[in-house]
N, C-alpha and C positions, 0 to 999 in steps of 0.2 A: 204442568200445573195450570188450573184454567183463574185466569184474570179476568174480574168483573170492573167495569169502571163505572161511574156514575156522579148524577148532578143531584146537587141538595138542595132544599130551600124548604118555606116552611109550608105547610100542607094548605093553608090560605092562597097563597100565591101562586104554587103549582095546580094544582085542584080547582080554583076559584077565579083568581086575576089572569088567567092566560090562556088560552085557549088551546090549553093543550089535548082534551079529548078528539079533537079536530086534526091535530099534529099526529096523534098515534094514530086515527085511523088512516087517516092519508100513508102513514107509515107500512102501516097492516098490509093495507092494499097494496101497495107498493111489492113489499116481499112477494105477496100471494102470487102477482102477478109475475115475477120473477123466480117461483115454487123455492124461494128459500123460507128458509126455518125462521119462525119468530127467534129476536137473540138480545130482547129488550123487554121489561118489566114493570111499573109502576108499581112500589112500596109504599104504603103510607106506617107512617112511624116502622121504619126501617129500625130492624132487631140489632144488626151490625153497630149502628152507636154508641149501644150498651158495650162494645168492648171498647178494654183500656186504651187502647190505640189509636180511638177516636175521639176520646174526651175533649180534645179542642177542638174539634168538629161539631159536637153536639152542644156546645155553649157557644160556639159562632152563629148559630144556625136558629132562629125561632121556632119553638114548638107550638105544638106538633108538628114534627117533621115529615116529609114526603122526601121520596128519591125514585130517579131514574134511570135503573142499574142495567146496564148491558156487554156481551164481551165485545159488542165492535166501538173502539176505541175513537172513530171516526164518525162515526151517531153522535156519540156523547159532546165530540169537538163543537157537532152541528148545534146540539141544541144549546148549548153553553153560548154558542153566538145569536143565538135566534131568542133565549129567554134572558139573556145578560144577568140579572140579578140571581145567579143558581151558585155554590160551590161545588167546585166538581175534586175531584179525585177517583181512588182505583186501592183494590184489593186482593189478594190472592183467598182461590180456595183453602189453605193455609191457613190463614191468619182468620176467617169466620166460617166456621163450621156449615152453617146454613145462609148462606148469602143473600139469599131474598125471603127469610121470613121475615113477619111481620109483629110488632105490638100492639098493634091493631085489632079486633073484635070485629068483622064486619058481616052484616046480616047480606046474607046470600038472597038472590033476587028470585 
């Protein structure tokens, strides 16, 4: 059963105060350069806090929410210490049907 973990915070502060599009791609390259497989995602208003099981999650957390949901367990460590004000946790395919959709609407470029 595959495990996703990820950092939360609110779509202001991931998206906006932190220079995270600069992080992923550094990241991006990173793998490419390495021919591993992307195994990390950017959600904004992540669909998983709609379930019950996160309800203290999603009243911890300022909305709109953003998250950075990945299965390496060790990214997530990284950026939890690199963005400090994120909450993180982890999920089973199991417990959310669709792990990285979105509540989101976003107009495609």
């Amino acid at each position: 059963m595959q495990t996703y973990y990820f950092v939360l915070a609110s779509q202001r502060f991931l998206c906006e105060e932190e220079p995270l599009d600069e992080v992923l791609r550094e990241r991006r390259r990173n793998y490419e350069h390495q021919g591993k497989e992307i195994d990390f995602w950017l959600v904004v208003q992540p669909a998983f806090l709609e379930n019950v099981a996160f309800a203290d999650l999603k009243t911890r957390c300022p909305q709109p929410a953003a998250a950075i949901i990945s299965t390496n367990p060790q990214f997530i460590t990284w950026l939890k210490l690199r963005l400090e004000y994120v909450i993180t946790g982890e999920f089973t395919a199991a417990q959310v049907a669709e792990p990285l959709a979105s509540l989101a609407s976003l107009p495609m470029p």
